[in-house]
C-alpha positions, 0 to 999 in steps of 0.5 A, spaced: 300 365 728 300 369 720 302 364 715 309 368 713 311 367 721 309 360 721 313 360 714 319 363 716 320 358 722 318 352 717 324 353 713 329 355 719 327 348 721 328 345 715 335 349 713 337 347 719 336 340 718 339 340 711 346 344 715 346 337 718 348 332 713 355 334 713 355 333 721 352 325 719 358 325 713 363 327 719 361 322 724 360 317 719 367 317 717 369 317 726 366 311 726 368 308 720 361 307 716 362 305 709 358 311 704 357 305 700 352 303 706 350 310 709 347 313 703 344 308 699 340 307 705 339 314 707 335 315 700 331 308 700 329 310 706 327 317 705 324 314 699 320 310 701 318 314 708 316 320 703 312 316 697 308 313 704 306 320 705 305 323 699 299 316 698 296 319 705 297 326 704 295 325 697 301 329 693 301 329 685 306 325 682 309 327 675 303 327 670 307 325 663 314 320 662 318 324 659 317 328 667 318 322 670 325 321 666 327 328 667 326 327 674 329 320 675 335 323 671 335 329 676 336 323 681 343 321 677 345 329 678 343 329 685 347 322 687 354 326 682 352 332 687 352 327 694 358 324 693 362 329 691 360 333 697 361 326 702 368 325 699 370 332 700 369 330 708 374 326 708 379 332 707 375 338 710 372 340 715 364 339 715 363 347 715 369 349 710 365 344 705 359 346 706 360 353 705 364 351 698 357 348 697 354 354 698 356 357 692 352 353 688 347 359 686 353 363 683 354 357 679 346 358 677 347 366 675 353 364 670 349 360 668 343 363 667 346 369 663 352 364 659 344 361 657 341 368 656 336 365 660 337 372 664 341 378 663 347 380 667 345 387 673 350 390 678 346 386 683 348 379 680 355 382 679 355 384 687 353 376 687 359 375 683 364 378 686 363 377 693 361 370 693 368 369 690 372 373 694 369 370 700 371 362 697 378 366 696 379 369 703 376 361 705 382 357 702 387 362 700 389 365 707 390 358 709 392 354 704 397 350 706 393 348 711 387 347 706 386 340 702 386 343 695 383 336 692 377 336 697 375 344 695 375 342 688 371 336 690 366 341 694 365 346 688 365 339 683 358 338 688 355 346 688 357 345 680 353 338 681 347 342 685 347 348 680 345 343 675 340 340 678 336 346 680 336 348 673 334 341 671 328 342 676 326 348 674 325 346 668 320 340 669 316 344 676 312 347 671 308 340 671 310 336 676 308 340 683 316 340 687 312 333 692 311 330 686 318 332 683 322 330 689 319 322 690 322 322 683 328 324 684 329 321 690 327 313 686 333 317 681 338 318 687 336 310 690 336 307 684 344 310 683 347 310 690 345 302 689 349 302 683 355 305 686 354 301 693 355 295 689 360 298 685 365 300 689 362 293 693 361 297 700 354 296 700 352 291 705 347 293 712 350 295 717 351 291 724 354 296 730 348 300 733 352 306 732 352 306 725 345 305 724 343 310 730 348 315 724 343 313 718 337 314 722 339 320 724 341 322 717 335 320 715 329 323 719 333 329 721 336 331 715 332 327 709 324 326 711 323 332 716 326 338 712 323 336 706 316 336 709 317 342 713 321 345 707 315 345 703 310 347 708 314 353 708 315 355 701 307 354 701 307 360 705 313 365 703 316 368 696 322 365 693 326 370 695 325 370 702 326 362 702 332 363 700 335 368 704 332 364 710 336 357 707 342 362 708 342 359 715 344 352 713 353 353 712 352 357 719 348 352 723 354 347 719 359 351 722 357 351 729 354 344 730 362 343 727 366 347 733 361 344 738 360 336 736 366 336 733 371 340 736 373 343 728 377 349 728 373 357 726 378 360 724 377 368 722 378 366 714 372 362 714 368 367 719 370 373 715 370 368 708 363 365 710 361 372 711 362 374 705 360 367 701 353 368 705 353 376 702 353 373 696 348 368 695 343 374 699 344 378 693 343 372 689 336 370 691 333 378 692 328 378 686 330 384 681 323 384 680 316 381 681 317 374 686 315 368 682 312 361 687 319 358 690 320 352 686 327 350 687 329 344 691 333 344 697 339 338 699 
């Protein structure tokens, strides 16, 4: 099998995985599981799972201190990002908060040419335009039906991510992505900890089904996309990960009507559409592909 077909099928894997997380979220919330609980024990697991397989696979870690504080920094963002996004689930289906999500590389093309690290073309106009028009048709068709809190919590998350992914594209040129995620996955730990037992719900969970949702959580959504993540992004160019990625809202969408009866209505399928049109014309190169370097969730 040729490297790219063998790519391609890593990464759809490792999207789909990714477009679970808000599924766990969402079962996580019917049977009463504190995020206090679910997600400091999701990153200390990941964590230790991840950093055992970069001792056996051998993996670079970050070489210098100032990318080891920049990474455990990134973890601080990355915990702000996670928590917005579970909150949101408390209000909104897990396929509309995901498609929110999703808008995060607009957030990075803004911000790219407010920075002036890029400049504006019409194809990043398009991005622009299509993307926030399909957030519009998302919320605005239906929107006394829609929590409007739980939007602004789900783009305070896509804002969050955006961060993150500028932040790590800045210390990649160093650390090698492995290296960079077993740091920001000690960040994220470390964090979530802190929140666990500030909000005073950190406590290991007793009920068999709570722990079958942090497993789950855990090797489903967490270990497996990310090794296969990598393994993909070694073999394709950037731009095709990321339109591959585009995949994660869809499987979202879909495990949300089939697991948990949620409604796909037309604002969010024609909305999600646009959304996802967007976010294409956001991640085709405009010139030469440079190796992926971003993370995934």
């Amino acid at each position: 099998m040729r490297d790219a077909t063998l790519g391609t099928i890593f990464v759809l894997i490792a999207a789909a995985g990714f477009g679970t997380i808000g599924i766990f979220g969402e079962l996580a919330a019917i049977v009463d599981l504190e995020l206090a609980a679910l997600l400091p024990i999701r990153f200390a697991f990941a964590t230790i799972i991840i950093t055992l397989l970069a001792v056996i696979r051998d993996w670079s870690l970050p070489p210098t201190r100032r990318e080891w504080v920049i990474t455990l920094g990134l973890g601080g963002i990355y915990t702000a990002m996670t928590l917005l996004f579970f909150f949101s689930l408390r209000s909104l289906t897990a396929g509309l908060a995901t498609i929110v999500l999703y808008t995060y590389p607009i957030f990075l093309v803004a911000f790219s040419v407010v920075l002036q690290t890029e400049t504006m073309t019409p194809q990043k106009l398009v991005a622009l335009t299509t993307t926030t028009l399909g957030v519009i048709i998302v919320i605005g068709i239906d929107s006394p039906n829609i929590d409007s809190f739980g939007i602004l919590l789900s783009l305070g998350a896509a804002l969050c991510y955006a961060i993150y992914t500028m932040g790590s594209r800045s210390v990649v040129t160093q650390a090698t992505p492995q290296g960079l995620t077993i740091g920001v996955l000690i960040g994220t730990t470390v964090t979530m900890i802190g929140y666990g037992v500030i909000d005073g719900g950190l406590s290991l969970p007793r009920e068999q089904t709570h722990w079958g949702i942090i497993l789950g959580i855990v090797i489903f959504s967490t270990v497996l996309p990310h090794i296969l993540f990598y393994q993909g992004v070694s073999r394709l160019e950037a731009s095709r990960v990321g339109i591959i990625s585009t995949i994660e809202p869809v499987v979202t969408v879909i495990l949300g009507v089939i697991l948990l009866n949620e409604a796909l209505t037309i604002p969010v399928i024609i909305g999600g559409g646009f959304v996802l049109i967007g976010v294409v014309f956001a991640q085709r190169p405009s010139g030469r592909s440079s190796p992926q370097s971003d993370l995934s969730e």
